[in-house]
DRENPA-3360 file (N, C-alpha, C; in nm, 2 decimals, always signed):
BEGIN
1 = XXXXXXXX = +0.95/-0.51/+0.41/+0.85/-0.48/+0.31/+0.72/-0.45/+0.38 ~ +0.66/-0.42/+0.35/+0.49/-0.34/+0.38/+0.40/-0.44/+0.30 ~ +0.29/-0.42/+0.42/+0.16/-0.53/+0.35/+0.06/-0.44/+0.35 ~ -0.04/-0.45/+0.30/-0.16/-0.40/+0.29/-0.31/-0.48/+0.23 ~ -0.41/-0.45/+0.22/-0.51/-0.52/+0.20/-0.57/-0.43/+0.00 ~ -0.59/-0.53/-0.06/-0.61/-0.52/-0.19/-0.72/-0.54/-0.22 ~ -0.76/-0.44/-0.22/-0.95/-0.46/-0.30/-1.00/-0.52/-0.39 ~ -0.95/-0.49/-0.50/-0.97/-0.61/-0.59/-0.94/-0.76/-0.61;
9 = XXXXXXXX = -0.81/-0.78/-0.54/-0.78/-0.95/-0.49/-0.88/-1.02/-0.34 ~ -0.90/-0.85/-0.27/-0.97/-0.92/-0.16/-0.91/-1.01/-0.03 ~ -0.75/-0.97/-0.04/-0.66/-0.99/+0.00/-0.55/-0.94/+0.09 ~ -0.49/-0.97/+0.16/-0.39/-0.90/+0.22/-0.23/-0.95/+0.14 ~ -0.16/-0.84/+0.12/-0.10/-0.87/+0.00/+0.06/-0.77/+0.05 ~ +0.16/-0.83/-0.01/+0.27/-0.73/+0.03/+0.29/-0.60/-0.07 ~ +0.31/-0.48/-0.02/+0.36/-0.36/-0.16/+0.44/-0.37/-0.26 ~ +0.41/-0.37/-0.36/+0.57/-0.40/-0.42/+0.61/-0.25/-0.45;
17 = XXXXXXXX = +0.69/-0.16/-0.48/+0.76/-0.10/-0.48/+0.67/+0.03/-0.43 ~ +0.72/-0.07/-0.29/+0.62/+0.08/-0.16/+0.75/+0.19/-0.17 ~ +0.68/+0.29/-0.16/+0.71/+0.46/-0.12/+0.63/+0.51/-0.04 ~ +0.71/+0.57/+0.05/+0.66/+0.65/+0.17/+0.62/+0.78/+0.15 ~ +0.50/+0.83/+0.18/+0.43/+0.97/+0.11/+0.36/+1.00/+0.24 ~ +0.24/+1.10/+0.20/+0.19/+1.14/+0.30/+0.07/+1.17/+0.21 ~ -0.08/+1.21/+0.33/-0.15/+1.24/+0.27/-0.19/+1.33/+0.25 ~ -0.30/+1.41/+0.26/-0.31/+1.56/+0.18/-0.30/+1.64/+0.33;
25 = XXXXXXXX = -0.35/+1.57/+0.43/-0.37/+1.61/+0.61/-0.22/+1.59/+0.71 ~ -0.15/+1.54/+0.61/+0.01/+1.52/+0.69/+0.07/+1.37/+0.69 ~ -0.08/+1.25/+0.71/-0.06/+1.15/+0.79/+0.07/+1.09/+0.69 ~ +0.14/+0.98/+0.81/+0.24/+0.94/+0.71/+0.18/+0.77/+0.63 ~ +0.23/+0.76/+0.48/+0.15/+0.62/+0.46/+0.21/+0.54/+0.33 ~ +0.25/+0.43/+0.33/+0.33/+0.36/+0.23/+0.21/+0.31/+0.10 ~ +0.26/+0.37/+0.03/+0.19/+0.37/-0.09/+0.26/+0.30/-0.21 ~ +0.20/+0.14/-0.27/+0.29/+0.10/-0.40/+0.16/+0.00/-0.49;
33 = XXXXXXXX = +0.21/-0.05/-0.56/+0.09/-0.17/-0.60/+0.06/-0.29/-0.56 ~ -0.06/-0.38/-0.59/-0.06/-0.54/-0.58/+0.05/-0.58/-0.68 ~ +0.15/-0.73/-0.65/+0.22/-0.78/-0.71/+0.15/-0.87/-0.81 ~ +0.00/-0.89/-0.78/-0.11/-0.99/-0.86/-0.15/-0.90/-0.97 ~ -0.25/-0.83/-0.93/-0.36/-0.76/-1.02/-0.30/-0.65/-1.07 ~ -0.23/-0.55/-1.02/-0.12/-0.41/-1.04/-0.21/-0.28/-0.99 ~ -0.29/-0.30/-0.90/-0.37/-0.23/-0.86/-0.32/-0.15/-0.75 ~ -0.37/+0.03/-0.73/-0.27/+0.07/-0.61/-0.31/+0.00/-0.50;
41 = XXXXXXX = -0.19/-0.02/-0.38/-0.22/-0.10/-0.25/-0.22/+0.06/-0.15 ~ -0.24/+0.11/-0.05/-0.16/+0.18/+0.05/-0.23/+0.09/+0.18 ~ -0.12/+0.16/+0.28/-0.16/+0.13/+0.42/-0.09/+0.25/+0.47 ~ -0.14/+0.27/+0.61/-0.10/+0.35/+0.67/-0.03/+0.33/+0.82 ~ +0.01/+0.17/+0.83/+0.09/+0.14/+0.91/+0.25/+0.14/+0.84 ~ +0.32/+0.23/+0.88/+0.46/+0.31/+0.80/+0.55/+0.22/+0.91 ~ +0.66/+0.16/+0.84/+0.79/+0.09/+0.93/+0.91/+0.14/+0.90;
% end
């Protein structure tokens, strides 16, 4: 599972239903929501 840091909890927080995307430049980056608030999470450390 993938973690990321959540802005609105202020937290580091795991993805819940991460998907692997990219950005508009290529980069690769796991993109899903907070399991707290339902806020988008991404990070761009990809496993």
């Amino acid at each position: 599972m993938a973690t990321g840091y959540c802005v609105k909890c202020k937290a580091k927080t795991e993805i819940k239903d991460a998907k692997k995307t990219q950005t508009s430049k290529g980069k690769d980056m796991m993109k899903g929501s907070c399991p707290t608030c339902g806020t988008t999470v991404c990070t761009f450390k990809v496993e």
